[in-house]
C-alpha positions as CSV (number, residue, x, y, z in Angstrom):
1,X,0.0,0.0,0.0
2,X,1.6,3.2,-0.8
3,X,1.4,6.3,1.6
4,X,0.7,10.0,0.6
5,X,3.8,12.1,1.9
6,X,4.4,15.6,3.2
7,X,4.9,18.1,0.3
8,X,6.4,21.4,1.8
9,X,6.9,22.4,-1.0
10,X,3.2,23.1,-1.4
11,X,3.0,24.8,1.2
12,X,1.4,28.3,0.9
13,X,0.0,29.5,3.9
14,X,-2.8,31.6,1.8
15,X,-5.4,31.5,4.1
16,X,-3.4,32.9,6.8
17,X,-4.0,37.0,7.6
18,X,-1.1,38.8,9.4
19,X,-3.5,41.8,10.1
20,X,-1.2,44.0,9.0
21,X,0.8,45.0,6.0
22,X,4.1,43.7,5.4
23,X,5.6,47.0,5.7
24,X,4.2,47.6,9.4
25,X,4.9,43.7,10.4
26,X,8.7,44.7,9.5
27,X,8.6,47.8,11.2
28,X,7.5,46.5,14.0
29,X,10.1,43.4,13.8
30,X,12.9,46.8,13.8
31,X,11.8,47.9,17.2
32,X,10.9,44.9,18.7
33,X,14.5,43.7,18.5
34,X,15.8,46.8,20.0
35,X,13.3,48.0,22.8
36,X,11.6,45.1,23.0
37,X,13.5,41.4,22.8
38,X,16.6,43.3,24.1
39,X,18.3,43.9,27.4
40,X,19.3,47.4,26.1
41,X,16.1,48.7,27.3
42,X,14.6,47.9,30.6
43,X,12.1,50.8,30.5
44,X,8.6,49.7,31.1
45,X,7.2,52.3,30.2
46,X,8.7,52.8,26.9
47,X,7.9,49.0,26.0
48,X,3.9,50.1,26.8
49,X,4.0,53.0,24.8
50,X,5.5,51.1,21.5
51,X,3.4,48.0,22.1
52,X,0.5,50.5,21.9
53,X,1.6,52.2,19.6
54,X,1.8,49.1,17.3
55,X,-1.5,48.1,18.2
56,X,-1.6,46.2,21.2
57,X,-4.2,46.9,24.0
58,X,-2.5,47.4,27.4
59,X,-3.7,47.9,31.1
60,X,-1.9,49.5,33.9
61,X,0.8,48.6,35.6
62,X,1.8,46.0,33.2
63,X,5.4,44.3,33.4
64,X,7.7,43.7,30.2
65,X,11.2,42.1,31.3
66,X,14.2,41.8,28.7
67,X,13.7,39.6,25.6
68,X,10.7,39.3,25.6
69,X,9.5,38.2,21.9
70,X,6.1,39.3,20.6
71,X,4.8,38.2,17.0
72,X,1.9,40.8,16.4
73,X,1.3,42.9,18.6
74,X,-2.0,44.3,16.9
75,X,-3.8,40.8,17.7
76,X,-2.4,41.0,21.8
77,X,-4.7,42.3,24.6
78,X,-3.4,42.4,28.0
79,X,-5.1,43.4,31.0
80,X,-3.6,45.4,34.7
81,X,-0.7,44.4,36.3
82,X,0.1,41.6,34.0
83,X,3.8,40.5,34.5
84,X,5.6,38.9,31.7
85,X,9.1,37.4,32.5
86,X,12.4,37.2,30.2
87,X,12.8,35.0,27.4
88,X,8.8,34.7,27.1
89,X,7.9,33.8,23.6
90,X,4.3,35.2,22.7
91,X,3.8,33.5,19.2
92,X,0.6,34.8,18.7
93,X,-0.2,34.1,15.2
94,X,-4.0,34.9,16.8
95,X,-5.9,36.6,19.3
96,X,-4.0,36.5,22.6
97,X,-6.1,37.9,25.4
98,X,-4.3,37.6,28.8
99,X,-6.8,39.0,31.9
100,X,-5.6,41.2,34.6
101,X,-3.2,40.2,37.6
102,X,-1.4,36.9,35.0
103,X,2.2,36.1,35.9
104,X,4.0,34.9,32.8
105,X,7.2,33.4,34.1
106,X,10.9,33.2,32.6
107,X,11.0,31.0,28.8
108,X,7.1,30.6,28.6
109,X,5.5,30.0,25.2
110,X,1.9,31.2,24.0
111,X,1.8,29.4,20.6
112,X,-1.1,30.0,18.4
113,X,-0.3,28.2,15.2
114,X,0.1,24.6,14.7
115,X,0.2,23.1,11.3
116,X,-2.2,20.3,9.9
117,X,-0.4,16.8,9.9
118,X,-3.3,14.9,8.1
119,X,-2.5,17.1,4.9
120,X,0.2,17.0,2.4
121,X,0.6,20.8,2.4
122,X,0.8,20.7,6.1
123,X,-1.3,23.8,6.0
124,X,-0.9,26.4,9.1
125,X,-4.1,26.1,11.7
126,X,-4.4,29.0,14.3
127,X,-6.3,29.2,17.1
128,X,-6.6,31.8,20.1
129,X,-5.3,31.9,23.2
130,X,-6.9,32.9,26.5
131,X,-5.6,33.7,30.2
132,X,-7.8,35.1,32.6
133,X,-7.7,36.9,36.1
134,X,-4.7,35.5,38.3
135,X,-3.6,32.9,36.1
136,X,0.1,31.8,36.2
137,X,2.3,30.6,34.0
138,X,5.6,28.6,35.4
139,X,8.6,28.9,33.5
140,X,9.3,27.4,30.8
141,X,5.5,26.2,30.5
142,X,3.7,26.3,26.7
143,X,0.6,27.0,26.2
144,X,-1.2,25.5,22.5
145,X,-3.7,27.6,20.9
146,X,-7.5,27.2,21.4
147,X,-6.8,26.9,25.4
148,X,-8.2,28.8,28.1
149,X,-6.6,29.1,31.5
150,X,-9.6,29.4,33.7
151,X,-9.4,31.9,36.4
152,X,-6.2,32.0,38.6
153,X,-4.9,28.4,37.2
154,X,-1.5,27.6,37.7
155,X,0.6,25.7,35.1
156,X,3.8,24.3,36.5
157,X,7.2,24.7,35.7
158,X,8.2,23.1,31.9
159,X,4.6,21.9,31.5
160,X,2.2,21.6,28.4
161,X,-1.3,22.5,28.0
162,X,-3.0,21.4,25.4
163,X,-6.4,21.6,26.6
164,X,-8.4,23.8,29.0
165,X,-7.4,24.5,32.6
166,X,-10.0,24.3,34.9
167,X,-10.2,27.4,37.5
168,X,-8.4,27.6,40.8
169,X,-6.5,24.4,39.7
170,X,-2.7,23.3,39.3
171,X,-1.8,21.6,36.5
172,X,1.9,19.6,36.1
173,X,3.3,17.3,33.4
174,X,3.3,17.0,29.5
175,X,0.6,16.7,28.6
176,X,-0.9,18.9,31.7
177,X,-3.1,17.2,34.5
178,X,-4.7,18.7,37.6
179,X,-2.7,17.7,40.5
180,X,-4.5,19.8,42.9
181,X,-6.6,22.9,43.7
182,X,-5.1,26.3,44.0
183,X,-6.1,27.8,47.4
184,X,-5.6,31.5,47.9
185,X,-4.5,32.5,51.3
């Protein structure tokens, strides 16, 4: 029996919208690298400003460490007194809405795209991504697109969710499984 095989080649990725032109989506890859995925600039307030000013809805009090990599900005929505460690990646190929209060810790991943494996043209799939109120993210944790972190979830340290975490839960493991309830003192 002979077996249809992956044909990158084919690949065109024609479905997928960047929401921007390509001008403005290499503009914005300029600055990121030096304000924003640098350790040249540790102002916070400067990183809000630009990520604004690229498109990105911003609360109060929100937190931008060093290399820090955004995709789009224009499809990122973050709420108050988010924190968002170093080396997170936000691969947000969608709509990444991230409530208020969210710690993103050190080498995180938000990734929004996945590609179809069941096709030859292994077309791109995207999907968005949600965090809401108190969620926290350990480092070095992933998050796939289409999940929701319930309210103030907890995904441990190097862990992987690819499915919904349930509110005031702790989740550990690849892929991620409750291991407990979250208890707020």
């Amino acid at each position: 029996m002979s077996q249809k095989q992956t044909q990158l080649k084919d690949y065109q990725n024609k479905d997928f919208e960047r929401g921007r032109s390509l001008l403005i989506t290499f503009i914005w890859y300029a600055v990121s690298n030096i304000f924003i995925n640098s350790y040249l600039f540790p102002s916070y307030t400067l990183k809000r400003f630009l990520l604004r000013l690229f498109g990105a809805e911003i609360g109060i009090g929100v937190l931008v460490k060093p290399k820090v990599n955004i995709k789009y900005p224009w499809k990122l929505k973050i709420g108050n007194h988010v924190w968002i460690g170093e080396n997170v990646w936000i691969d947000n190929l969608d709509k990444i809405t991230i409530g208020n209060n969210v710690c993103i810790s050190q080498g995180a991943m938000l990734i929004c795209g996945n590609h179809n494996y069941k096709k030859s043209e292994f077309d791109l799939t995207t999907k968005p991504i949600v965090l809401e109120e108190g969620v926290w993210l350990g480092a070095k944790s992933i998050v796939s697109g289409g999940v929701t972190c319930k309210s103030h979830s907890v995904l441990s340290i190097a862990s992987v969710a690819s499915s919904d975490l349930a509110p005031y839960s702790i989740y550990r493991g690849n892929p991620a499984i409750k291991i407990k309830d979250r208890n707020i003192a």
